[in-house]
C-alpha positions as a printed Julia matrix, in Angstrom:
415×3 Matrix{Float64}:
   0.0     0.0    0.0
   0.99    3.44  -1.41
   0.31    6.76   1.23
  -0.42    9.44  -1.29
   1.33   12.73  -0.54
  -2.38   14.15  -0.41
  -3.08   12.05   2.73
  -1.39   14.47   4.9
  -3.54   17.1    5.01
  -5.53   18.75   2.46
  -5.98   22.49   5.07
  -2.0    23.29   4.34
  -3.68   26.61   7.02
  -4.55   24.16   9.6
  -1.38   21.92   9.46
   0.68   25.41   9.73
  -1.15   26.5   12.79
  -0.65   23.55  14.25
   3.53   23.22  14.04
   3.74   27.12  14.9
   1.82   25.76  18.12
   4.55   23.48  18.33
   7.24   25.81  17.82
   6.29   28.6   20.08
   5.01   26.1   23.26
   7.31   23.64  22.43
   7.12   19.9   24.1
   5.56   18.74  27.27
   8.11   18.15  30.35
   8.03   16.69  33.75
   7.45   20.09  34.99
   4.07   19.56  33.02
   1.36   17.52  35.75
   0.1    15.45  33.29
   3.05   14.4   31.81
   5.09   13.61  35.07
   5.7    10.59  34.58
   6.17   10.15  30.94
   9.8     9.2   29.12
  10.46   12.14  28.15
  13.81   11.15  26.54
  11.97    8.45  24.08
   9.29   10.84  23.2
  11.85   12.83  21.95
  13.16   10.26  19.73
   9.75    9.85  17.8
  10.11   11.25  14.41
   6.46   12.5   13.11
   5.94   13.5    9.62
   3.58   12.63   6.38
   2.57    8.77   5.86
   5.44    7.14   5.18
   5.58    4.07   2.18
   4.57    0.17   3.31
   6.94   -2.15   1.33
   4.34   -4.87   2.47
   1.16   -5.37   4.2
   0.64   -6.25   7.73
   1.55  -10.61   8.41
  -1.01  -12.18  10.29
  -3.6    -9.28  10.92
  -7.06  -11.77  12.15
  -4.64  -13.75  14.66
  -3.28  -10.54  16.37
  -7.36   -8.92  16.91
 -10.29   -9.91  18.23
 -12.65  -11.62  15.8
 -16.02   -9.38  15.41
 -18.65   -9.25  12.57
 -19.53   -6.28  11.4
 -17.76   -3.47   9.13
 -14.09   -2.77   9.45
 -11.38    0.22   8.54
  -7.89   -0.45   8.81
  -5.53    1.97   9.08
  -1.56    1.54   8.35
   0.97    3.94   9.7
  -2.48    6.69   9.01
  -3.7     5.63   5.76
  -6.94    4.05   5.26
  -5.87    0.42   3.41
  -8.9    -0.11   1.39
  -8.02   -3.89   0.9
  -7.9    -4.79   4.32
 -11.29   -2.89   5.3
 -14.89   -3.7    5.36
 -16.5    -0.49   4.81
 -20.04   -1.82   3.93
 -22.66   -1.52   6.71
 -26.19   -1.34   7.17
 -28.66    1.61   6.42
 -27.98    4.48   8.53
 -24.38    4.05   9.74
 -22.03    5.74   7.23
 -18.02    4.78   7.25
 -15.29    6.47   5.49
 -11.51    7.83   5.31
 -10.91   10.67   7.23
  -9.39   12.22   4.06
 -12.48   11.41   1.89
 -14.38   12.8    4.45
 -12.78   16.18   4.58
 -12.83   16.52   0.93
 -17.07   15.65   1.06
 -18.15   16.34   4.05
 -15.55   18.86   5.45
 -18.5    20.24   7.33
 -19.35   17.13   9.39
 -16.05   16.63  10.94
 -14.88   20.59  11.47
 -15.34   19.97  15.28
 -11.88   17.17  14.81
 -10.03   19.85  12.71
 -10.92   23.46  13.22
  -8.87   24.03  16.44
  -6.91   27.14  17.05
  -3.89   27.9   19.79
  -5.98   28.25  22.47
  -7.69   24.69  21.72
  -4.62   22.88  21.41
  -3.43   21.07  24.65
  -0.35   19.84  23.96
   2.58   19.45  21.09
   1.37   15.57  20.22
  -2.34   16.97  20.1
  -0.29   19.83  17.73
   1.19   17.06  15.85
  -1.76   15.01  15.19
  -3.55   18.04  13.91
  -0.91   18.39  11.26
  -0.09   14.86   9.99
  -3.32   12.85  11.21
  -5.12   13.67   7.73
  -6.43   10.88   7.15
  -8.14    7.7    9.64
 -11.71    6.51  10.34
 -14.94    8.41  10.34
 -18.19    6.92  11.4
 -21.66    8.65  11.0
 -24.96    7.56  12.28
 -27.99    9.07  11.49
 -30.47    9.67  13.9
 -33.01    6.78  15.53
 -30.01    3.86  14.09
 -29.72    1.12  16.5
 -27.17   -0.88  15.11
 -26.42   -4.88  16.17
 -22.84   -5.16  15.28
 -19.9    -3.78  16.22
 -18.25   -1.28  14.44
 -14.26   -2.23  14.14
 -11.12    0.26  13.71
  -8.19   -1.29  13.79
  -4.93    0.75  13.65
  -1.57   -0.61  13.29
   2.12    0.98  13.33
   4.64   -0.16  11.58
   8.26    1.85  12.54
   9.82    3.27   8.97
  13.48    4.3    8.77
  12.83    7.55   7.69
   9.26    8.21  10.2
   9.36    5.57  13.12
   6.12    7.2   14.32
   2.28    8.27  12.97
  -0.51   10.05  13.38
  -4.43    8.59  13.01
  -7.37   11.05  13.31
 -10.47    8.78  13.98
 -14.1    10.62  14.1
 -16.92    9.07  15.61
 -20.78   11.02  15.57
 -24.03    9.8   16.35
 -27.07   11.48  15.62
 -29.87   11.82  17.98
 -31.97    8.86  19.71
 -28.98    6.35  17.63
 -27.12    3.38  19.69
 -24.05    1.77  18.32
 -20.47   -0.01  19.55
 -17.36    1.04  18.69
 -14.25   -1.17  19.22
 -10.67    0.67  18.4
  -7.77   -2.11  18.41
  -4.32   -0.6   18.07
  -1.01   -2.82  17.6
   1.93   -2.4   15.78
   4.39   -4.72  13.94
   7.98   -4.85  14.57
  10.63   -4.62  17.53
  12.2    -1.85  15.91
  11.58    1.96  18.18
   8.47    3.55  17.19
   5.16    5.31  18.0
   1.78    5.77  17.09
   0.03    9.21  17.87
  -4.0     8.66  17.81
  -6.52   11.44  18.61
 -10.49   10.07  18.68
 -13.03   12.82  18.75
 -16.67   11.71  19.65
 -19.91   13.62  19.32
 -22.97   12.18  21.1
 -26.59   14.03  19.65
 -29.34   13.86  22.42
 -30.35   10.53  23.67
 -27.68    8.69  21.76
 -25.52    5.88  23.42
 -22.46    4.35  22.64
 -20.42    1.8   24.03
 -16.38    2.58  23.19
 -13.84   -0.23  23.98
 -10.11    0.51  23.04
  -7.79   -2.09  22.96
  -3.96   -1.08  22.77
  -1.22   -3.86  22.41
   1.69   -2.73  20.29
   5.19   -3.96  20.67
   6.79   -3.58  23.78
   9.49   -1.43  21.95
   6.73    1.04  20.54
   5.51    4.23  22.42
   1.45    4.77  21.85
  -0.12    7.81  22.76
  -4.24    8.21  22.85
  -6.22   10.7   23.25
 -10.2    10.24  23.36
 -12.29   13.68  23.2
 -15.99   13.81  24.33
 -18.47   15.87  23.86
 -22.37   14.67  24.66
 -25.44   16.14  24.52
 -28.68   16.07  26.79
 -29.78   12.34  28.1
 -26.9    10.72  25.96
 -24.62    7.78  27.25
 -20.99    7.34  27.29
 -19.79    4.17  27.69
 -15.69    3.3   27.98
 -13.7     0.15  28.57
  -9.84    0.68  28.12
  -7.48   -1.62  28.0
  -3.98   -0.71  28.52
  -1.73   -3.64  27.61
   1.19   -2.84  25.57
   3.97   -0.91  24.72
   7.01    0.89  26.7
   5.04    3.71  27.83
   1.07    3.36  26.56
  -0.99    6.64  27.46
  -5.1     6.69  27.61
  -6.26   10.26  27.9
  -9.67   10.92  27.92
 -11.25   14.46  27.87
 -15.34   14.01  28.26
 -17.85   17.38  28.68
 -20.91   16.73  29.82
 -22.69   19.31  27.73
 -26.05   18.22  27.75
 -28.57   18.12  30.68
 -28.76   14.68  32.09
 -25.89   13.12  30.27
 -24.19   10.48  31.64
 -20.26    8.8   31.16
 -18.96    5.46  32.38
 -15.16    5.17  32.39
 -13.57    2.22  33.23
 -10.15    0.87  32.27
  -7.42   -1.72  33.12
  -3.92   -1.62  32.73
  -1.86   -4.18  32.9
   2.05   -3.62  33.39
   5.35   -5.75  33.25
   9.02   -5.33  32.89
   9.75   -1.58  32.64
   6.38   -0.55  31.15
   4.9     3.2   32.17
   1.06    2.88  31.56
  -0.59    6.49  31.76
  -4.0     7.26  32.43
  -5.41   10.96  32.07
  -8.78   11.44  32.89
 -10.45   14.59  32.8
 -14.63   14.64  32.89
 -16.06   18.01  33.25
 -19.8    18.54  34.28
 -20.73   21.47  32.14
 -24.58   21.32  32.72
 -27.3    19.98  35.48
 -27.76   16.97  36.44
 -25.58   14.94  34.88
 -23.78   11.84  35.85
 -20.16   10.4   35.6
 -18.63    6.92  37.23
 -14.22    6.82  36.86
 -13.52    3.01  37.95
  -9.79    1.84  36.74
  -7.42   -1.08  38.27
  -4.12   -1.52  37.78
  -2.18   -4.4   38.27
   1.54   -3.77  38.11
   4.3    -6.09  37.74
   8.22   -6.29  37.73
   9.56   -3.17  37.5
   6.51   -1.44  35.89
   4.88    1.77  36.57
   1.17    3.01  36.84
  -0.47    6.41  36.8
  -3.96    7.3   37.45
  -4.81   10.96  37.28
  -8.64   11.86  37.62
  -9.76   14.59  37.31
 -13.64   15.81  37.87
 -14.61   19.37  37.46
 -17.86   20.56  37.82
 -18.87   24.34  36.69
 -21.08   26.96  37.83
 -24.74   26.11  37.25
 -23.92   22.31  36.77
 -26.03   21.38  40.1
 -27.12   18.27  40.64
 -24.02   16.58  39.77
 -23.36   12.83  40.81
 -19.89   12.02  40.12
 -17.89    8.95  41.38
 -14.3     8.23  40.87
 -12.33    5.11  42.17
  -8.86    3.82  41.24
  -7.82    0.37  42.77
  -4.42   -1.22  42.16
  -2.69   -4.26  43.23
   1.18   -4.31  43.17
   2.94   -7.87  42.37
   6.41   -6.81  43.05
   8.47   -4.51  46.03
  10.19   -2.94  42.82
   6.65   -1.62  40.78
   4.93    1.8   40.62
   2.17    3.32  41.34
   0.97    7.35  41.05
  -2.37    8.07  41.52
  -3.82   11.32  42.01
  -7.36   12.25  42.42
  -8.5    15.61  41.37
 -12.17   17.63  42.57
 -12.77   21.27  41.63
 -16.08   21.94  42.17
 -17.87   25.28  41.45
 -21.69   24.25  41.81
 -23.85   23.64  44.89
 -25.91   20.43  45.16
 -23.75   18.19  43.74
 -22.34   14.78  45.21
 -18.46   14.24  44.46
 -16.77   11.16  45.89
 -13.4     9.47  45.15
 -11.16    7.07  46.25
  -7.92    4.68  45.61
  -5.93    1.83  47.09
  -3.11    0.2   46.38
  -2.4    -3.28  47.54
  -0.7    -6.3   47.1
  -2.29  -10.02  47.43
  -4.41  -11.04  49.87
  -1.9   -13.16  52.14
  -5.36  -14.81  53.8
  -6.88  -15.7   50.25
  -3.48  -17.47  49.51
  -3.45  -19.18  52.51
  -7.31  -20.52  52.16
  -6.29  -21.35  48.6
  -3.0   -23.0   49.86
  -5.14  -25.47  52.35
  -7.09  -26.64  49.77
  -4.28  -27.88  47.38
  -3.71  -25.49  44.93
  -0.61  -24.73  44.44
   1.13  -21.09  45.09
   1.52  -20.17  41.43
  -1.87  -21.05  40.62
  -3.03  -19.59  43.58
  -1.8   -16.1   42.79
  -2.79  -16.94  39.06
  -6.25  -16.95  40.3
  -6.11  -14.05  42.87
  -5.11  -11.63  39.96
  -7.15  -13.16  37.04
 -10.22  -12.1   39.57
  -9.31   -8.54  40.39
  -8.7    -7.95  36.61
 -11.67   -9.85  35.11
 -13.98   -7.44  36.96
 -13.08   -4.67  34.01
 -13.05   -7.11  31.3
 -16.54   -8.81  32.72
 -18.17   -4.98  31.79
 -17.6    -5.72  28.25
 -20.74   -6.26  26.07
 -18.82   -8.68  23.34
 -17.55  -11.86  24.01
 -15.29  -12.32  21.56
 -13.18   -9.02  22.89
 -13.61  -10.76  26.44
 -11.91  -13.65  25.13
  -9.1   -11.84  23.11
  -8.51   -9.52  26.86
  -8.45  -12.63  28.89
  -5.8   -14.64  26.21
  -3.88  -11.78  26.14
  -3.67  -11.63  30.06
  -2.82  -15.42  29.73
  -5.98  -16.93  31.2
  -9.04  -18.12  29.66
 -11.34  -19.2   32.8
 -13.98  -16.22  32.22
């Protein structure tokens, strides 16, 4: 598959305002809250630019994703490839390129593109604004229930002269329409490399959607995601991350509450070994009444890996009767692992009802030694103990066959 040079990004404007951003505010560093934690050193070693040229498609795609029926996109190193998608789907749900779409329908996805400096949060949101032309866009009309999951699947593969790309994936449903969306990124290669992917999401009134990301590139790749939310009144948000792979994998998720009575439901896992940094960034802000958000992520942490967990709820002026929950649990395998969690409140509304929590822990020494007295033996035994307090995350998730590609992936297959 051939990226055409036009894949970059037809608004030349747009990609220029973008790497002036860049220029003047220049990279996140630790001194930066939110990226604390990060390697700063091999961020610094990505090399972002236009789609680069695949040689060869990607070797054994089906065995490395979860098996679902229902349309497809694929996306290479940011490029739509056409042969490996299923873009056919019922009445209703529409499913392009990002780069067709901004030639067609430029007007439908402006919210994704039309940022300026004062939108743009950091340099890698900068940088997938100027080289993140082209991805996945799904439209639903409004009143479409649809049956079957919706698929994007995005894969990396490191290039000698860019070892890192950009996606741009757009997801809008219309009013009164339900859907699930499942985003599956891995990458090919142990060569160093990245993958930069922004999701933006627009919920009309009463819509729902269920949105499960998978990530599992190499452990030699660096993946940065960033999911952007912005729902009407009455609609549902529904999110299951999964934060498996990579050196240092970060899940960022930005939700507004815009709409009266809207609701979110975050939950995530992550996963680490070895020298791993997973990176969670939540940020849900209650913009209008009486809307409700639930923040529930575990972390089970390994070796010498390292967790983060920061939560953030904000609720504004005249957003009363707010119900917001946030809880981070994590359970830490080894006396040389990780974990930085920070809970964050700023309210500015009366009525509301904020709560949050976190704990971090290690196995439960009596659980082992009931196991123990029964026979089973210690490895098994603490096999078991974790397999439970991560299969509470992956039981939330509608589709069995993603349950079943989590729970092999985790090495266990007793859901």
């Amino acid at each position: 598959m051939t990226a055409a040079p036009a894949a970059v990004d037809p608004t030349v404007a747009g990609r220029t305002v973008a790497l002036d951003w860049v220029e003047a505010n220049g990279y996140p560093t630790k001194r930066h809250d939110a990226w604390r934690y990060a390697p700063h050193q091999q961020l610094t070693a990505l090399s972002f630019g236009p789609p680069v040229t695949l040689a060869s498609s990607v070797p054994d795609l089906e065995a490395q994703i979860p098996v679902l029926d229902g349309p497809r996109i694929v996306v290479v190193n940011g490029v739509v490839d056409v042969e490996l998608s299923s873009m056919t789907g019922p009445a209703g749900l529409h499913l392009l390129s990002l780069l067709d779409a901004r030639r067609e329908q430029p007007e439908r996805i402006s919210s994704h593109f039309d940022r300026g400096d004062s939108q743009i949060t950091d340099a890698y949101m900068a940088l997938n604004l100027a080289f993140g032309g082209d991805g996945a866009v799904v439209l639903i009309d409004d009143d479409v229930v649809l049956d079957v999951p919706i698929h994007i699947v995005d894969i990396e593969v490191p290039d000698e002269t860019r070892n890192a790309s950009c996606t741009g994936v757009v997801i809008e449903l219309g009013a009164r329409s339900s859907a699930t969306v499942v985003e599956t990124r891995i990458g090919v290669g142990a060569e160093f490399g990245g993958s930069n992917i922004r999701t933006t999401i627009t919920l009309g009134n009463a819509a729902s959607l269920e949105h499960v990301l998978l990530q599992d590139v190499p452990p030699s790749h660096v993946h940065l995601s960033s999911v952007d939310v912005h729902q009407a009144a009455d609609s549902r948000f529904l999110a299951r991350s999964f934060n498996l792979g990579a050196s240092y994998g970060r899940a960022a998720y930005d939700v507004d509450l815009a709409g009266p009575g809207a609701h979110v439901d975050l939950s995530g896992l992550f996963f680490g070994f070895g020298d791993q940094i997973l990176d969670q960034q939540i940020n849900v802000v209650h913009s209008a009444e009486n809307c409700t958000s639930r923040q529930s992520f575990r972390g089970v942490l390994d070796d010498e890996s390292t967790g983060i967990f920061n939560g953030g709820i904000e609720v504004r002026p005249g957003a009363d009767g707010t119900d917001a929950e946030q809880s981070n649990q994590n359970l830490i395998l080894s006396d040389r692992a990780e974990i930085n969690t920070q809970p964050r409140l700023e309210i500015l509304a009366d009525e509301v009802a904020c709560k949050h929590g976190a704990t971090v822990g290690q196995l439960d020494d009596t659980a082992m030694y009931y196991m123990r007295s029964r026979g089973i033996p210690a490895t098994e035994a603490r096999r078991l103990l974790i397999n439970g307090f991560a299969d509470q995350v992956v039981d939330e998730v509608g589709i069995e066959s993603v349950q079943a590609w989590i729970t092999s992936r985790l090495g266990h297959d007793d859901v």
